[in-house]
C-alpha positions as CSV (number, residue, x, y, z in Angstrom):
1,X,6.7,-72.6,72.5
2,X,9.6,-70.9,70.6
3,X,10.8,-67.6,72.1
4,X,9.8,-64.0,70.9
5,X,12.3,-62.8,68.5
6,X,14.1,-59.7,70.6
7,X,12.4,-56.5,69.9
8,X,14.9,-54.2,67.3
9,X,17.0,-51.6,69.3
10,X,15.1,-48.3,70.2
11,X,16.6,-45.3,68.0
12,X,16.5,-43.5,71.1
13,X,18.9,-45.7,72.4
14,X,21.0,-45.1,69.2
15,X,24.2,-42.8,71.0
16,X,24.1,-40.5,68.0
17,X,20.8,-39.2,69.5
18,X,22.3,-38.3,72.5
19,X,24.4,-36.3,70.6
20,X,22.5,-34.7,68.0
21,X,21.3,-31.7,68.7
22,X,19.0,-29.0,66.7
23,X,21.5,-26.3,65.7
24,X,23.5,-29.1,63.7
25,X,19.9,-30.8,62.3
26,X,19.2,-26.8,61.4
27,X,23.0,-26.5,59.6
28,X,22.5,-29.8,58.1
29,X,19.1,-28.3,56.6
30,X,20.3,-25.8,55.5
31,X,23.2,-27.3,53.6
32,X,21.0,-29.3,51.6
33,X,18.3,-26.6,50.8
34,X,20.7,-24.0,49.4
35,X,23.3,-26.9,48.2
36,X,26.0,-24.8,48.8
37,X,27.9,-23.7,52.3
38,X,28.3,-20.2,51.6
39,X,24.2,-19.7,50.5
40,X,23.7,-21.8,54.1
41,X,26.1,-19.9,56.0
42,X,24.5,-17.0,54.8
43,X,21.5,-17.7,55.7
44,X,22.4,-19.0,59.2
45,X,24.4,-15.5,60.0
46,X,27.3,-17.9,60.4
47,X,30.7,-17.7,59.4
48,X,31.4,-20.6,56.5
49,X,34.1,-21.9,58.2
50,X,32.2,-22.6,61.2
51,X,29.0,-24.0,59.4
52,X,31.7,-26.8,57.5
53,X,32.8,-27.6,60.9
54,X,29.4,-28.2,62.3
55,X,28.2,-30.4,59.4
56,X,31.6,-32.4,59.5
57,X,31.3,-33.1,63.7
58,X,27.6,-34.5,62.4
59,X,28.7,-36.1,59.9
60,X,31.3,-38.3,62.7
61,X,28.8,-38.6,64.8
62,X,26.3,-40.5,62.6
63,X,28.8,-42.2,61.2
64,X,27.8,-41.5,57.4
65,X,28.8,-38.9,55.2
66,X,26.0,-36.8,54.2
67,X,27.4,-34.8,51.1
68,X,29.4,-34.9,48.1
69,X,31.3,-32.1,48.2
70,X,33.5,-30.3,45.1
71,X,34.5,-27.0,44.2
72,X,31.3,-26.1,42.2
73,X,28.8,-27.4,44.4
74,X,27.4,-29.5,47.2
75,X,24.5,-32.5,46.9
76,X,22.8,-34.9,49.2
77,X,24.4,-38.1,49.4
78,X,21.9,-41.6,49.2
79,X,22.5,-41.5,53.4
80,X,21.9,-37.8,53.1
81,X,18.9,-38.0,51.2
82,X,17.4,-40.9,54.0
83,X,18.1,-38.4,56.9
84,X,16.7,-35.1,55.3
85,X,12.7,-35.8,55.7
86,X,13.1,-36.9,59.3
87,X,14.9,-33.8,60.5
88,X,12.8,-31.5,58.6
89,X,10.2,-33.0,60.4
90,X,11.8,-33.0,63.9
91,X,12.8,-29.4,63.4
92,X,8.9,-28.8,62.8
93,X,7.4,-30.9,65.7
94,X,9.7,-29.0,67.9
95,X,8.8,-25.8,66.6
96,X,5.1,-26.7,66.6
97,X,5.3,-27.8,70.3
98,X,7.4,-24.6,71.1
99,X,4.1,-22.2,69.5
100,X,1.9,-24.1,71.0
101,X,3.5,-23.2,74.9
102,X,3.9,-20.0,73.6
103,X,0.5,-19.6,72.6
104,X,-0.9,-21.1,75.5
105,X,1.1,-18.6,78.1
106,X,0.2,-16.1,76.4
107,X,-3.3,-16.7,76.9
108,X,-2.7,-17.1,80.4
109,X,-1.3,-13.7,80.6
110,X,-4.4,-12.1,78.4
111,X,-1.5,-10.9,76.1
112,X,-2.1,-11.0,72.2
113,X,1.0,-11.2,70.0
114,X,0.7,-9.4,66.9
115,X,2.9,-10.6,63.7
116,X,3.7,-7.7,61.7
117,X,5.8,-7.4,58.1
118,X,7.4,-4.3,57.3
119,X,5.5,-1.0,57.8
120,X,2.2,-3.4,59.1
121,X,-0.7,-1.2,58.0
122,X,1.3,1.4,56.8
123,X,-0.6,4.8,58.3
124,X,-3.1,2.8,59.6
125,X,-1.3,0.8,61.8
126,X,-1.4,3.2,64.8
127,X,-5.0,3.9,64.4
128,X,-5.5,0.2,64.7
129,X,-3.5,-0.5,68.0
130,X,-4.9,2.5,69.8
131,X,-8.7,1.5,68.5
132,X,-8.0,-2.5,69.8
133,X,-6.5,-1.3,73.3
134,X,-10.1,1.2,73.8
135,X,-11.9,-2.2,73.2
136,X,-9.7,-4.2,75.6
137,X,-8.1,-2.1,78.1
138,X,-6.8,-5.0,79.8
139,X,-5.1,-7.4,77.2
140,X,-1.5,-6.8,77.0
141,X,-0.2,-6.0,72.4
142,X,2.7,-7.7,71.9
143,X,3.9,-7.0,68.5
144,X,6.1,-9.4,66.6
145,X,8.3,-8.3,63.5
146,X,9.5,-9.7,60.7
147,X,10.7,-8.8,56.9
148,X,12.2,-11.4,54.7
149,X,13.0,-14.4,57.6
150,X,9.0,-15.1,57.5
151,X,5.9,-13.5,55.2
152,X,3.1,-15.4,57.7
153,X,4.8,-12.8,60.3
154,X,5.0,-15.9,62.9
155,X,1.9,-17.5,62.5
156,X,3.7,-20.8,61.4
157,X,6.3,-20.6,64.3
158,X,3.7,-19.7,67.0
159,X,5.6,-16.3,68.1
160,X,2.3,-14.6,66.8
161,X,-1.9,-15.3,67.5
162,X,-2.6,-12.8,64.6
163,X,-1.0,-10.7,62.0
164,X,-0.9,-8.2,59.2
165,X,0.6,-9.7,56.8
166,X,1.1,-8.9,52.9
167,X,0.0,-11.9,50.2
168,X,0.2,-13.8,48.4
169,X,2.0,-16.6,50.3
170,X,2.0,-20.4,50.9
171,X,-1.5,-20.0,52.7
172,X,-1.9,-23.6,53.5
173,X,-3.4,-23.8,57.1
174,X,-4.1,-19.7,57.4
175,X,-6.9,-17.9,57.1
176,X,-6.4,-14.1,55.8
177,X,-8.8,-10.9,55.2
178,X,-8.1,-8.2,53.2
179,X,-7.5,-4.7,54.8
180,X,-6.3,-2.8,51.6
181,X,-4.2,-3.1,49.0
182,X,-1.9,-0.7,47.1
183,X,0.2,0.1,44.2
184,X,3.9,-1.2,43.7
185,X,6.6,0.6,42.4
186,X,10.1,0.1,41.4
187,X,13.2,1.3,43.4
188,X,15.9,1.6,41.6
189,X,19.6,4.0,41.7
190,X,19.0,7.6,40.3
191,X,21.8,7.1,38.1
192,X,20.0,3.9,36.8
193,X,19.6,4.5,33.0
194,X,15.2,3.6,33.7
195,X,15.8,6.5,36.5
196,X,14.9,9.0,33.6
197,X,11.8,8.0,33.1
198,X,8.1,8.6,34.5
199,X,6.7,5.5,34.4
200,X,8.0,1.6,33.7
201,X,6.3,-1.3,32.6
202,X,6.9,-4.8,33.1
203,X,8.8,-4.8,29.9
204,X,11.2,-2.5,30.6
205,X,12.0,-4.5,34.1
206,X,12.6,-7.7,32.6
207,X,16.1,-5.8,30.5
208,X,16.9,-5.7,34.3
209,X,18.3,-7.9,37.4
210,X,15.7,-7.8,39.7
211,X,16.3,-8.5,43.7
212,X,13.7,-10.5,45.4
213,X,13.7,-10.9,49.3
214,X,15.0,-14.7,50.0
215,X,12.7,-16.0,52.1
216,X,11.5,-19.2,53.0
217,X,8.1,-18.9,50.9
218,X,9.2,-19.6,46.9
219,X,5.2,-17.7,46.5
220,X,6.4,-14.5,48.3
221,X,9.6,-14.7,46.5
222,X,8.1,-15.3,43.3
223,X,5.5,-12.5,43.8
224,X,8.0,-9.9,44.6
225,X,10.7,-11.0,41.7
226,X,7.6,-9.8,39.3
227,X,8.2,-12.7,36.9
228,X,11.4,-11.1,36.0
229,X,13.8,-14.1,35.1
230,X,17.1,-12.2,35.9
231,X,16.7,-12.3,40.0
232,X,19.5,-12.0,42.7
233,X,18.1,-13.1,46.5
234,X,18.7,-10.4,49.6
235,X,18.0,-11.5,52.9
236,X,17.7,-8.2,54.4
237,X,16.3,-4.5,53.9
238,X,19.5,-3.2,53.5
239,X,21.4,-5.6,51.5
240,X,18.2,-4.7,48.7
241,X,18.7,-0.9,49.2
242,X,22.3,-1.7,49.0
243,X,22.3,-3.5,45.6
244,X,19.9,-0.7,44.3
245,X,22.6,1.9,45.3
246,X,25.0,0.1,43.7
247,X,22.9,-0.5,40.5
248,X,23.9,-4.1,41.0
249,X,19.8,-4.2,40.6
250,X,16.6,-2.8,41.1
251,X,13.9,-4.1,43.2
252,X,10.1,-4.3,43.3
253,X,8.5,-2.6,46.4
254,X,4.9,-1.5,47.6
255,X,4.6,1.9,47.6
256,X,4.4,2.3,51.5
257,X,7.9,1.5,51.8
258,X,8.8,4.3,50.2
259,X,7.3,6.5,52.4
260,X,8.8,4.5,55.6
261,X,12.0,3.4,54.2
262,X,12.9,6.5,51.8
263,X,16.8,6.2,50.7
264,X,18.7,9.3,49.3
265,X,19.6,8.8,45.7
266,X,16.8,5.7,45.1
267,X,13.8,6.8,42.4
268,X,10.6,5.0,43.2
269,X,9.2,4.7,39.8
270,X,5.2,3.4,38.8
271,X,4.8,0.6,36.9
272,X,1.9,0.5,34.8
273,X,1.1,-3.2,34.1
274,X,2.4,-4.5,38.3
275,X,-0.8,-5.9,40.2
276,X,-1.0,-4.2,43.8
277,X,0.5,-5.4,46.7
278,X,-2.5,-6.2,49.8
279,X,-2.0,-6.0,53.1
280,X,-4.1,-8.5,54.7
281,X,-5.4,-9.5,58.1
282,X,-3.9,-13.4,59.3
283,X,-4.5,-16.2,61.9
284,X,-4.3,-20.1,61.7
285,X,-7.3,-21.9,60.7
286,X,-9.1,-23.3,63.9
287,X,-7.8,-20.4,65.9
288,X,-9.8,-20.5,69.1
289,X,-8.6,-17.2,70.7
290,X,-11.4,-14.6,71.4
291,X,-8.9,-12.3,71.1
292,X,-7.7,-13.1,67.6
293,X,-11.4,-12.9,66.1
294,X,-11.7,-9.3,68.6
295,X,-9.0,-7.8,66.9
296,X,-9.9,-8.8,63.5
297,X,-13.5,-6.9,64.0
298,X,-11.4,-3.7,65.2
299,X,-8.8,-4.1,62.4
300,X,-11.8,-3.4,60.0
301,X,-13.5,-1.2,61.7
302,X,-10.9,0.9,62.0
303,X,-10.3,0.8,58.1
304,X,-14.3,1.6,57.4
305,X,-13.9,4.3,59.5
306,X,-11.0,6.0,58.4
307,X,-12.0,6.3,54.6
308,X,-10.0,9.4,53.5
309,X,-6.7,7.7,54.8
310,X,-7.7,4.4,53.6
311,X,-8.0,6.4,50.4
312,X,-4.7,7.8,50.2
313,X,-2.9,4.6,51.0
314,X,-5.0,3.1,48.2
315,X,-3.8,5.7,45.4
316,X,-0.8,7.7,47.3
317,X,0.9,10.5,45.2
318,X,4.2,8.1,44.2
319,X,7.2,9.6,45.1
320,X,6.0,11.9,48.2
321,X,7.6,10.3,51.5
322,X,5.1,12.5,53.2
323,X,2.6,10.8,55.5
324,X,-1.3,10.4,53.9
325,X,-3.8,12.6,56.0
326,X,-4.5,12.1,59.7
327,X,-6.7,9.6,60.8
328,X,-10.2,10.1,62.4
329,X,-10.6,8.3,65.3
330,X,-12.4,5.1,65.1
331,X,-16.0,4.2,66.7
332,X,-16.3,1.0,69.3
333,X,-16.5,-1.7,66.5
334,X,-19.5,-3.8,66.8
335,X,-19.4,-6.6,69.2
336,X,-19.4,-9.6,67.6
337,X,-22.5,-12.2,68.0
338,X,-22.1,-15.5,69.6
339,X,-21.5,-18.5,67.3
C-alpha cells in the first residue's frame, strides 16, 4: 500500500508567525485602507517615520513586499492584496474574543458598561444614571466614551453591554431604540462670510468645505458630511473646532454640542432643510444581559417622565449654551415581564 503523501506544513509553524505581531498587522491595515502613510500615521497617533519602519520590518519578515510605493501615493501589491482579508479578519477574532472576556467579567462583577458618544443624552443623561442606580443599587455604571474613533460607542469592540449612541450607522448586528432626536446646526467662524446670516440651507453649505468626523463608519461620516461634496476628515473635537476657527471649513453639528462644547468666536447657525440628529438607545442583537434590557426600560422611563426637558432638547432656542429646564425626578420604571 503506497504511503500517505506528508501532510503540507502547518502555517503556524511558518517562523513569520512567530514574529508577527498585532500592532504591525494594525499598521499594515492601516496603510492599505487610507493608501497613504501620512492618512495611516495619522490615524494610528504615530509619527510617519516610525509607521514606514514598522511596515518595512514586516515586510522582511514575510518575505514579500506588500506595497508599491511613489511619491503620490501608496497601493496594495498582488502579495499585499492576498494578506489583507486574513489580517483584517485576525484583528477581528481577536477583538471579538477580547469583548467577549470583557463582557463576561463584567458580568461577574454585576458591573454594566455604558458606551457613550459625545454629550450621551445631552441634559438627560444624568437623570438617566441616577434613575438606573435607584433601580439597582448594587450594579456597578461603568461608562465608556468615545467621539469619532467609534459611532456604536463600543458595542462592536466589547468595551460596552449598552450605549447611547447617535444614528444612523452601519447597524448590522445592533439593535437601537430611539430616545429623542433633535435639530442640527451649522458651526462655522464668526468671520465666515454665511456668519451673517440667520438661517442656512443645504444650498448655501454645499458653496462650502464641510469637515466630517473620520471615523471608521463611511454611514456616520456620510450622515454628518450632509451630502456636501467638498469634505475635509477630522479625527478629533478639536481639530473640527480648529478648522472652523480657521475658516479652513465649517462643520455640521447637533445642536446639543453647542450647548456642551460652546467655542468663543463659532456661530451655530439653523439649517432649514438638515434632518435631525437622534440619539438612540444600543445593544448587540442576542444580548442576553438582564442588565442591558433593565437599563433600556429606565432609559425610557426616564424620557416619558421628564416631558418638559425632553421638550426643550427637542426644539432648544439655537444659539443659547444655557442648559434646558431641570429635570423632574423619574418614577421606578415598570418591571419588565418575564419572556
Amino acid at each position: 500500500m503506497p504511503a500517505a503523501p506528508p501532510a503540507p506544513p502547518s502555517p503556524a509553524g511558518d517562523p513569520a508567525v512567530d514574529t508577527l505581531t498585532f500592532p504591525r498587522l494594525r499598521a499594515f491595515l492601516a496603510v492599505a485602507e487610507e493608501q497613504s502613510f501620512t492618512r495611516a500615521a495619522a490615524r494610528l497617533h504615530v509619527a510617519q517615520q516610525a509607521l514606514s519602519t514598522t511596515v518595512r520590518r514586516l515586510e522582511r519578515e514575510l518575505g514579500a513586499r506588500l506595497f508599491d510605493r511613489s511619491t503620490r501615493a501608496v497601493h496594495l501589491t498582488a502579495a499585499g492584496l492576498a494578506m489583507l482579508d486574513s489580517a483584517r479578519r485576525a484583528l477581528d477574532e481577536l477583538a471579538r474574543g477580547i469583548g467577549e472576556a470583557r463582557r463576561i467579567d463584567r458580568r461577574g462583577r454585576g458591573t454594566l458598561a455604558v458606551g457613550v458618544m459625545a454629550g450621551a443624552a445631552l441634559e438627560l443623561t444624568d437623570p438617566i444614571l441616577a434613575a438606573f442606580s435607584r433601580e439597582l443599587p448594587d450594579t456597578e455604571v461603568a461608562l465608556d466614551p468615545h467621539l469619532y474613533d467609534d459611532p456604536s460607542a463600543g458595542l462592536r469592540a466589547g468595551t460596552s453591554d449598552v450605549a447611547l449612541l447617535r444614528p444612523p450607522l452601519d447597524e448590522r448586528g445592533l439593535e437601537l431604540r430611539r430616545l429623542f432626536a433633535e435639530p442640527r446646526v451649522a458651526a462655522l467662524s464668526a468671520r465666515h462670510p454665511l456668519a451673517r446670516k440667520t438661517e442656512l440651507s443645504l444650498r448655501d453649505l454645499q458653496a462650502t468645505t464641510v469637515v466630517r468626523p473620520a471615523s471608521p463608519d463611511p454611514v456616520w461620516n456620510d450622515f454628518w458630511a450632509a451630502g456636501c461634496s467638498q469634505t475635509i476628515d477630522a479625527r478629533t473635537l478639536e481639530a473640527t473646532l480648529e478648522m472652523i476657527s480657521a475658516r479652513r471649513a465649517v462643520a455640521i453639528s447637533a445642536a446639543g454640542w453647542v450647548r456642551f462644547y460652546p467655542r468663543p468666536g463659532v456661530r451655530n447657525l439653523p439649517v432649514a432643510d438638515l434632518p435631525p440628529s437622534e440619539v438612540a438607545l444600543a445593544w448587540r442583537r442576542g444580548e442576553t444581559n438582564p442588565l442591558v434590557r433593565r437599563f433600556v426600560d429606565v432609559a425610557l422611563a426616564t424620557a416619558r417622565a421628564n416631558p418638559t426637558l425632553l421638550r426643550a432638547i427637542e426644539q432648544p432656542a439655537l444659539g443659547d449654551a444655557d442648559p434646558p429646564g431641570k429635570p423632574a425626578r423619574s418614577p421606578r420604571p415598570p418591571r419588565r415581564a418575564e419572556e
